[in-house]
C-alpha positions as MATLAB code, in Angstrom:
seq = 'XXXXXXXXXXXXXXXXXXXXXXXXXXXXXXXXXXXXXXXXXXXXXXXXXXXXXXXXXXXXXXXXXXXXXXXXXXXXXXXXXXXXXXXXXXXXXXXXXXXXXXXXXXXXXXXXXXXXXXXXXXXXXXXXXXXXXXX';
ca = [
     -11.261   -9.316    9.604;
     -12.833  -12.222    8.025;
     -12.047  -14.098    4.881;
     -15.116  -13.397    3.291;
     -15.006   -9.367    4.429;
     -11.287   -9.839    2.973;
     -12.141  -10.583   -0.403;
     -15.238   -8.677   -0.807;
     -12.687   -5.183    0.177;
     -11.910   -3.168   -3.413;
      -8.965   -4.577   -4.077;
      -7.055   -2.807   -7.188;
      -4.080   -4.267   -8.900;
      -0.943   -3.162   -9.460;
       2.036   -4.790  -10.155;
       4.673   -5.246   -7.216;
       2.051   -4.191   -5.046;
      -1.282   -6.264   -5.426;
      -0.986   -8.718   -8.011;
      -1.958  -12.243   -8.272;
       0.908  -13.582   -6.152;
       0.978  -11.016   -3.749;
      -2.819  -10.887   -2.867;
      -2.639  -14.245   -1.237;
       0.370  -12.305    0.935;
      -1.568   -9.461    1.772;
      -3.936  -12.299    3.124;
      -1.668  -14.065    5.174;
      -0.346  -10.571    6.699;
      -4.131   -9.537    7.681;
      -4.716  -13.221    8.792;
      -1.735  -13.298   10.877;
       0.526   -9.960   11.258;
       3.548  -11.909    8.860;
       3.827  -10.802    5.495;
       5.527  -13.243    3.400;
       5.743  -10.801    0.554;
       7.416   -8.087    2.347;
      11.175   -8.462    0.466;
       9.070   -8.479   -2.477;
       6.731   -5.146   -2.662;
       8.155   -2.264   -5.004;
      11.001   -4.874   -6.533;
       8.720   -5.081   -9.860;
       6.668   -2.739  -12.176;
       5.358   -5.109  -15.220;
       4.798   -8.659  -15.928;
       8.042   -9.243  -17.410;
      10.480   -7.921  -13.977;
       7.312  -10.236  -12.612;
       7.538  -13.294  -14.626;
      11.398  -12.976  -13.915;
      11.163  -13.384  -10.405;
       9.121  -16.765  -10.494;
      12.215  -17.997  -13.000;
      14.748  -17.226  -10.828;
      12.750  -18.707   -8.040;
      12.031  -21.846   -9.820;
       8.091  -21.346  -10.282;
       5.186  -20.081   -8.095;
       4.774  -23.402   -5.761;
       8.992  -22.287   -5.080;
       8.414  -18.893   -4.214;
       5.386  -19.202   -2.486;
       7.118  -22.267   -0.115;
      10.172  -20.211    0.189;
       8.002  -17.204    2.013;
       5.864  -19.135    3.707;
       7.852  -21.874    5.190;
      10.072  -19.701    7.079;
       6.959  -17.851    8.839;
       5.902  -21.388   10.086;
       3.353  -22.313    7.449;
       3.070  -25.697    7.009;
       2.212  -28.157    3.439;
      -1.340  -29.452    3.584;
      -2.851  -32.133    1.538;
      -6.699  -30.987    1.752;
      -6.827  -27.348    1.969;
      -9.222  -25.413    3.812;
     -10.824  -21.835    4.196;
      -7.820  -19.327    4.550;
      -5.179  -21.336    3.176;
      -2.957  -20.723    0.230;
      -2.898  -23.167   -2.941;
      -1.159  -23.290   -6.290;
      -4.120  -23.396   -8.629;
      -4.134  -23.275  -12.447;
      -5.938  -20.093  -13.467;
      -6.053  -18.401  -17.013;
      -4.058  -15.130  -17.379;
      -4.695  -13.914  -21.051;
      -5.099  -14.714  -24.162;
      -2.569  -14.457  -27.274;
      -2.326  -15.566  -30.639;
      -2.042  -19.583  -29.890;
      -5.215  -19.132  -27.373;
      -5.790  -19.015  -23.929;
      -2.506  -18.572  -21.254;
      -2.767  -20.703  -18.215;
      -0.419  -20.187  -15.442;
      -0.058  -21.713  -12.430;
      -0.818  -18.712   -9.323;
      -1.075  -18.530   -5.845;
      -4.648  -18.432   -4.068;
      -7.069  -18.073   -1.578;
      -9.343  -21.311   -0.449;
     -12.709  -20.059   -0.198;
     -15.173  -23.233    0.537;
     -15.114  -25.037   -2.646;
     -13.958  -22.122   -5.095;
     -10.408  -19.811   -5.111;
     -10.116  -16.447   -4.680;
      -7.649  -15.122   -6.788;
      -6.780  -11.338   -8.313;
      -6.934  -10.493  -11.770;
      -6.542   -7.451  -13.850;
      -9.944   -6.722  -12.461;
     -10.333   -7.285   -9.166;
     -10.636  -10.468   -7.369;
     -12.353  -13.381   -8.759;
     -13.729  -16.467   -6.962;
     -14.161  -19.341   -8.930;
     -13.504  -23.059   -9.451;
     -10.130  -23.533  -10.429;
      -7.925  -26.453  -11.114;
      -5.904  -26.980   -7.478;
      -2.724  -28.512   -8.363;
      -2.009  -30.067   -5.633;
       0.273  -27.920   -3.424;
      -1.806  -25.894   -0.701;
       0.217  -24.081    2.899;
      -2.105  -23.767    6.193;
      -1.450  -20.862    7.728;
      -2.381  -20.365   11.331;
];
């Protein structure tokens, strides 16, 4: 399968399962046959067990190094189609304006793929830096 036919499948979100940080996982296991979010499916049911998880982990770029290190996944410093990056991507709104988190994501030519509440979005979003090859 493709990239592109990857993102354009009906992705539907739901937490522990197919959420922002684990859609770039369920990438990475139909890119390669390695799932770096295996210990991680089914642990969580809501942001909060979810927001948890990246504290205890020490933030997204953490986690996401932590699972994808081990499977051989290397630190890149110009990103390319297929590869995961920490971008900055807003997650809400509340009463001081709008949230901005930093989430793991997709590079898709110029833009990010990344799953909301709604499906996947691909957009131009602030890269922070911090981007894994996986091959």
């Amino acid at each position: 399968m493709t990239l592109e036919e990857y993102i354009r499948l009906p992705h539907r979100w739901q937490w522990g399962f197919t959420d922002c940080t684990l859609f770039p996982a369920d990438w990475v296991f139909e890119a390669t046959a390695k799932d770096p979010g295996a210990e991680l499916r089914g642990t969580y049911f809501d942001a909060e067990a979810a927001a948890a998880i990246l504290r205890t982990s020490g933030g997204a770029e953490r986690l996401v190094g932590a699972k994808l290190s081990p499977l051989g996944f290397h630190r890149v410093q110009t990103p390319r189609d297929g590869d995961i990056g920490i971008v900055n991507a807003m997650t809400g709104f509340d009463a001081a304006g709008a949230r901005v988190k930093k989430i793991p994501a997709i590079r898709f030519g110029p833009l990010w793929a990344v799953m909301s509440a709604r499906g996947v979005m691909v957009k131009s979003l602030e890269w922070t830096g911090v981007a894994w090859r996986i091959a």
